[in-house]
N, C-alpha and C positions, 0 to 999 in steps of 0.2 A: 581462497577459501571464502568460501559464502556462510556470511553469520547471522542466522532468524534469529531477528529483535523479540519477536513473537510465540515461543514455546505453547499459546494456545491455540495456534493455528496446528500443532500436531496432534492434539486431542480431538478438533475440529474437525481434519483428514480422518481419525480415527474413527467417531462418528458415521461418516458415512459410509452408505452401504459398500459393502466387498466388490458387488457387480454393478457399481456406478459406472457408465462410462459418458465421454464427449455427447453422445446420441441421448442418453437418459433423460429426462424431462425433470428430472431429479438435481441433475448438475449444474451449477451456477456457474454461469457464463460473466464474470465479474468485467469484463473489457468492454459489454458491447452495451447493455440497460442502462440508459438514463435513470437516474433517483433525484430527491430532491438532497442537498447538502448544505450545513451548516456550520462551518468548523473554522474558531477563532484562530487567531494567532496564537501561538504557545511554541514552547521549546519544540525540535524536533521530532526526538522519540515519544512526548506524548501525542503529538500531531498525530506520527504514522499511527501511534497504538490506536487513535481517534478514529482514525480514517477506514482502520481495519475491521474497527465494531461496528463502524456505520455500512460501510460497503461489504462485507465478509469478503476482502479481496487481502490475501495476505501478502505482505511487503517485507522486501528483504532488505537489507543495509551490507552493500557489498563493501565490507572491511580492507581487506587488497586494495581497493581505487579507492578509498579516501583516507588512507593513512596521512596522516601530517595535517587533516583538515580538521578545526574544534567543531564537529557535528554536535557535542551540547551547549553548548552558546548558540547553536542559531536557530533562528526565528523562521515562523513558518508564515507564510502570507494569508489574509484574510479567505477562505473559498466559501461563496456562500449564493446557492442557485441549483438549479438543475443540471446536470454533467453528467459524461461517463464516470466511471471510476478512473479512467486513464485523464479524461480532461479532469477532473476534481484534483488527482495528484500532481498533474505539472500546474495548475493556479496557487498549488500551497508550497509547491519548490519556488517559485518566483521568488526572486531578492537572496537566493542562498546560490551557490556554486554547483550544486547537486541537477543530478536532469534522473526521471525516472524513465525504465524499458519495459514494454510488456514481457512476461514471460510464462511458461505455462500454467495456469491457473494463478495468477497474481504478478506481482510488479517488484523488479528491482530497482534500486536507488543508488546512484554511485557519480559521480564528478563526473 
């Protein structure tokens, strides 16, 4: 079972239009756009919640594959430069156990 850290990414989804799709000029391709990024070290969950305001890319925390691991104790690495949203997420997983997956419209995170 998949657990969104995130509940304003479903307000977010809800926002947009009905007939958004893939092809829409409308749709935020969150994997492919360079941005600039600058996000300290911090505990985890505010990392992602960071990550997710700066990038609008929402991030899952697959509960199932990291059972038994203190995901609030750990530290997120310095990311701070121009990146994808996917390169931004694995420079801030660096030094923790976690690796992030692209997946449809945004990114899971799990060991």
């Amino acid at each position: 079972m998949r657990k969104f850290l995130f509940p304003v990414m479903l307000g977010l989804a809800a926002a947009l239009p009905q007939s958004a799709t893939a092809q829409d000029a409308s749709f935020y391709n969150c994997q492919n756009d360079r941005i600039r990024i600058a996000i300290t070290p911090m505990p985890l969950e505010k990392a992602l919640a960071k990550f997710t305001s700066v990038t609008r890319c929402p991030v899952s925390l697959d509960t199932d594959r990291v059972k038994g691991r203190p995901t609030r104790a750990m530290k997120t690495a310095l990311t701070k430069g121009r990146f994808t949203p996917e390169q931004a997420l694995a420079r801030m997983l660096r030094g923790t156990s976690l690796k992030s997956t692209p997946i449809h419209g945004g990114f899971s995170v799990s060991k």
